[in-house]
C-alpha positions in Angstrom: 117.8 184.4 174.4 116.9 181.9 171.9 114.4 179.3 171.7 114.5 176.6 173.4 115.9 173.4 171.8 114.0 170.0 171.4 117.2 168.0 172.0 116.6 167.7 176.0 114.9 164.2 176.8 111.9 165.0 179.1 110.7 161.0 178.4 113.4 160.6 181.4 113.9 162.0 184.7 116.1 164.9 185.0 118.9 163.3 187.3 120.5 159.9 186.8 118.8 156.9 187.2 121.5 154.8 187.1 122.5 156.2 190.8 120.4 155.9 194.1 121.4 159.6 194.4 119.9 160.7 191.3 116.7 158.7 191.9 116.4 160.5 195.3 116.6 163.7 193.8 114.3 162.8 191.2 111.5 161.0 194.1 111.9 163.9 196.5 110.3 166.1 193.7 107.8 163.6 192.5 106.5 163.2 196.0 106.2 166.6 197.0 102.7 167.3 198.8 103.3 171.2 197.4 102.6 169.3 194.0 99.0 169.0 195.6 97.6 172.4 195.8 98.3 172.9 192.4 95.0 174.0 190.3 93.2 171.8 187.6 94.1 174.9 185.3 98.2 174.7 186.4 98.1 170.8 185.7 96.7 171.6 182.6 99.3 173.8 181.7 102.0 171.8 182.1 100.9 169.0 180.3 100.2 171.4 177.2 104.3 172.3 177.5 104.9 169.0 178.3 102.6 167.5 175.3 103.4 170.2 173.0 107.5 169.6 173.6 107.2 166.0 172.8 105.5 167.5 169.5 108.3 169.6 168.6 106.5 172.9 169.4 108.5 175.0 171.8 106.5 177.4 174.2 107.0 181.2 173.4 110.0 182.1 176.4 109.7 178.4 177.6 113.0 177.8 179.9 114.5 174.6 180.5 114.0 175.0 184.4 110.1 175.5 183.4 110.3 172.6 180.9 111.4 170.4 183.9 108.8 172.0 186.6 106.3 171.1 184.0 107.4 167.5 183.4 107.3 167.1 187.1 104.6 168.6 187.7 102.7 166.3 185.0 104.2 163.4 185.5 102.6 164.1 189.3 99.0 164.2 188.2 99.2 161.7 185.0 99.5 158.0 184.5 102.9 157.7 182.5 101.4 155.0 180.3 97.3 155.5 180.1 98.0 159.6 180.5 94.9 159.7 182.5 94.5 162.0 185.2 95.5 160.3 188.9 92.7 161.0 191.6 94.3 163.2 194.1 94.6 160.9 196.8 96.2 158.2 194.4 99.2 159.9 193.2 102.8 159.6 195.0 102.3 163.7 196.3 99.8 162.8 198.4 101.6 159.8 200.4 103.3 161.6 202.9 99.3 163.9 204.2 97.4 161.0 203.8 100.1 158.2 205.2 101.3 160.6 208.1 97.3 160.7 209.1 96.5 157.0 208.5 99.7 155.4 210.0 99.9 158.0 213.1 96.6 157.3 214.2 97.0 153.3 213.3 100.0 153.6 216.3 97.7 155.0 218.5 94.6 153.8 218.3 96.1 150.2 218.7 94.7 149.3 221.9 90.8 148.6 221.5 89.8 146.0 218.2 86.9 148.5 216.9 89.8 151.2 216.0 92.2 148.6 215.2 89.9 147.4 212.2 88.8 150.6 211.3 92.3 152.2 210.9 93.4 148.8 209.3 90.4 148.9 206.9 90.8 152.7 206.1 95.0 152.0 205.8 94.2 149.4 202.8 91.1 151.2 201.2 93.6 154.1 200.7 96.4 151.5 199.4 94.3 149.8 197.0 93.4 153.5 195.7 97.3 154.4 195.4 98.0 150.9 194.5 95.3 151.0 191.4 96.3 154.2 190.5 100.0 153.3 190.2 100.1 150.5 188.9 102.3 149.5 185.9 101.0 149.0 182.0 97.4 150.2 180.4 95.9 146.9 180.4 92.2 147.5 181.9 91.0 146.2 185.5 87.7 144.7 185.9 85.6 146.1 188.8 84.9 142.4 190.4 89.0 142.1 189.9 89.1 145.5 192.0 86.8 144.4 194.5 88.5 140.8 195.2 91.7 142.3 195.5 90.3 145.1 198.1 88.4 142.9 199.9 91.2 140.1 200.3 93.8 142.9 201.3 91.6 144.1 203.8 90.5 140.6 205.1 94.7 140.0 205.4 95.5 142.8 207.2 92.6 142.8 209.8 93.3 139.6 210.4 96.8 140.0 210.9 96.4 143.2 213.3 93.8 141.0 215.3 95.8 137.9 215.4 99.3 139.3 216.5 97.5 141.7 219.3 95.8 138.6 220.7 99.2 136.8 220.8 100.7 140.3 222.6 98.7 140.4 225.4 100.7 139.2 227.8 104.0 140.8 226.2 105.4 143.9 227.2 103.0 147.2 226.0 105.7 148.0 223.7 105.4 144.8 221.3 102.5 145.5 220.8 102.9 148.9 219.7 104.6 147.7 216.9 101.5 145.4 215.7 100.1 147.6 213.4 103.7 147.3 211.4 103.5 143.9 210.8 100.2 144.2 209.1 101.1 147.1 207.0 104.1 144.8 206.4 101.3 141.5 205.6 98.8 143.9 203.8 101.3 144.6 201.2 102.5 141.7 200.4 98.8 140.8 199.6 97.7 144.1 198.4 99.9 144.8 195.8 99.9 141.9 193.8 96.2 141.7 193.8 95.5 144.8 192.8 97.9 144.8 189.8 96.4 140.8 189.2 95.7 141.8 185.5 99.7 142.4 185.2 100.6 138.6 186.6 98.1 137.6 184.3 99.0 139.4 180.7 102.2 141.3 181.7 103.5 144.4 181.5 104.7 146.6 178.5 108.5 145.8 177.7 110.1 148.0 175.4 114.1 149.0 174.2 116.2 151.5 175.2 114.3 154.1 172.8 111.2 153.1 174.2 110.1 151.5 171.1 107.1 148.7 172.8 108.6 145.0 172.1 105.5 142.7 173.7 104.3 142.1 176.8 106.0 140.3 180.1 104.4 138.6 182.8 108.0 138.1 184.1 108.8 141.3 184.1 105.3 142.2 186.0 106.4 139.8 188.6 110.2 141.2 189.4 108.2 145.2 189.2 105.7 144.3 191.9 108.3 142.7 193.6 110.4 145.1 194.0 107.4 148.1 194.7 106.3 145.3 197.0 109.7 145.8 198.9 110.1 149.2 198.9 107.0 150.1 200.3 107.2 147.6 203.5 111.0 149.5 203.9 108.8 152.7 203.6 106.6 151.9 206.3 109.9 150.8 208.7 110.7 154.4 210.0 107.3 155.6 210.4 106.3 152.6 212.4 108.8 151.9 214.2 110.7 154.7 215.5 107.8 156.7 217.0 106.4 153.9 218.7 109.9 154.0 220.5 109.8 157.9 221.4 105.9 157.7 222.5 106.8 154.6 224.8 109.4 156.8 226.6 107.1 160.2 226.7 104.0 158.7 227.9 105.4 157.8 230.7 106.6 161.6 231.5 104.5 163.7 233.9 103.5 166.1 230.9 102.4 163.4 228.8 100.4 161.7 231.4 99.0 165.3 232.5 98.2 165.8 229.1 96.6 162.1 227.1 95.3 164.1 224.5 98.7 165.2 222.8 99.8 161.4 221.9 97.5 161.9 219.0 98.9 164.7 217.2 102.4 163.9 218.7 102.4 160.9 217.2 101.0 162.0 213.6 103.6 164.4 213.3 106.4 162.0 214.2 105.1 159.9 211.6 104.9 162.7 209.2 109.1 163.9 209.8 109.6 160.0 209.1 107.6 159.9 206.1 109.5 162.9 204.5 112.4 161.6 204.2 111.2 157.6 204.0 108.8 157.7 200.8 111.2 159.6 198.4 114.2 157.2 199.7 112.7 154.1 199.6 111.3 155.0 196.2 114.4 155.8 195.5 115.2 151.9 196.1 114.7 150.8 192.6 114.7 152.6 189.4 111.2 153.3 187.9 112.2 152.4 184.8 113.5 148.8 185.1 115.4 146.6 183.6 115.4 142.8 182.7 117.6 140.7 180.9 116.2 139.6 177.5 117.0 135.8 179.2 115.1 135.7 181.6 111.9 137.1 179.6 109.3 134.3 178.9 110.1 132.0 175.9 108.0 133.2 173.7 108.4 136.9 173.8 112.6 136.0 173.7 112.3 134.8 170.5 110.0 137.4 169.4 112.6 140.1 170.6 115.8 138.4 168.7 113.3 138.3 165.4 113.0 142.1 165.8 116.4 143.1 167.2 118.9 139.9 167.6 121.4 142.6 169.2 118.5 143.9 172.1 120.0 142.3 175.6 118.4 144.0 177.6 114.6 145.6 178.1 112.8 148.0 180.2 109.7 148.4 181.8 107.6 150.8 184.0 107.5 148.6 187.1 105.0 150.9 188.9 105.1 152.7 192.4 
């Protein structure tokens, strides 16, 4: 066989992003918890194929099938716009282990307020982790901007937990199984945007089609977070809602009630089969690489854009996860 040629676009995803299918196939591989076991050496590797590529230097016997399990398996461990190396518990891989864990025992440890803040407080210190580390642009954070926007998420969603179980009491047990959702729900809308404040604030890279950087948007940061804001409350709906329905019914079986100390484990793995399927999906919600009309940019940066390119209608942007 000959060499591989340097005409295939790694820069994009291997399936369509123009179709909720394609991004599903290409989420369900991003999100693989497989993708965490993999050595510092292997992720290494790839993004030597993956660097070297771009550079128009082939691998000796380099396939295209390894070409693309190297892109993936890079673009799993690396920022795609500061190219730094994601802590392990921050990238998209590890969202179904560590969410699975977290949310199951959040749904049943709802009861008692000591484990409802402490399951709400580690819930948001792991989503300000993911939330940092996915965050859209290469503009730098400050640590006091890190530690407002961890602090205030927190605040929001302890509060939230602790207010709605109050107003539960004297509602069936089942509402208030589904507490903890609503504050996941409330948590994100407050955790997101703070963490990626610094994008509201000087925008987000915008570039053309070839990926050639145009400015910076704020509007554009705005309609990302917006969207990742959405996707992951519709992430959080199957995991949090149907097995509070199932464990409802089996605890008050026989077996269940002979046996209290399966609800934990029970529930985490419900959770977990939910997660599976949810996180790649509801990724799958929005394209990673966004558009916006060059219209509804800010002012300035239009008429920027028509001085460089009057024909450029439309721009893109890497509106995070």
């Amino acid at each position: 066989m000959g060499e591989l040629p340097l005409d295939i676009n790694i820069q994009e995803p291997r399936w369509d992003q123009g179709t909720f299918l394609g991004r599903a196939q290409h989420f369900f591989t991003v999100t693989d918890p497989r993708n965490l076991l993999l050595s510092g050496a292997q992720l290494e590797a790839s993004r030597n194929i993956v660097q070297n590529y771009r550079a128009g230097v082939v691998t000796p016997g380099l396939t295209e099938d390894q070409l693309w399990r190297a892109k993936y398996v890079y673009d799993s461990a690396f920022h795609p716009d500061t190219g730094e190396k994601v802590v392990l518990i921050g990238r998209m891989s590890a969202q179904v282990p560590m969410n699975m864990t977290i949310t199951g025992c959040m749904l049943t440890f709802y009861r008692k307020t000591p484990t409802v803040v402490f399951w709400q407080w580690v819930n948001q210190s792991f989503n300000a982790v993911v939330n940092y580390s996915n965050r859209s642009g290469d503009a730098p954070i400050t640590m006091g901007q890190l530690r407002t926007a961890y602090v205030s998420a927190t605040t929001g969603a302890v509060a939230t937990a602790l207010g709605l179980k109050s107003l539960t009491k004297h509602l069936p047990p089942l509402v208030g199984r589904f507490v903890p959702f609503a504050a996941v729900a409330a948590a994100n809308c407050i955790n997101i945007p703070l963490m990626r404040q610094r994008e509201l604030q000087v925008g987000i890279p915008v570039t053309d089609v070839a990926g050639q950087r145009l400015g910076h948007s704020v509007t554009a940061a705005k309609q990302g977070i917006f969207q990742v804001v959405i996707s992951r409350i519709c992430m959080a709906i199957p995991a949090m809602a149907i097995p509070p329905l199932i464990m409802d019914t089996l605890e008050k079986k026989d077996f269940m009630k002979r046996r209290p100390w399966l609800g934990a484990p029970l529930q985490v793995g419900l959770v977990g089969f939910c997660l599976v399927f949810a996180t790649p999906l509801c990724c799958a919600l929005f394209p990673q690489k966004s558009s916006i009309h060059v219209s509804k940019l800010e002012p300035e940066l239009r008429a920027q854009i028509h001085e460089q390119n009057p024909s450029i209608e439309v721009v893109y942007y890497n509106k995070g996860l």
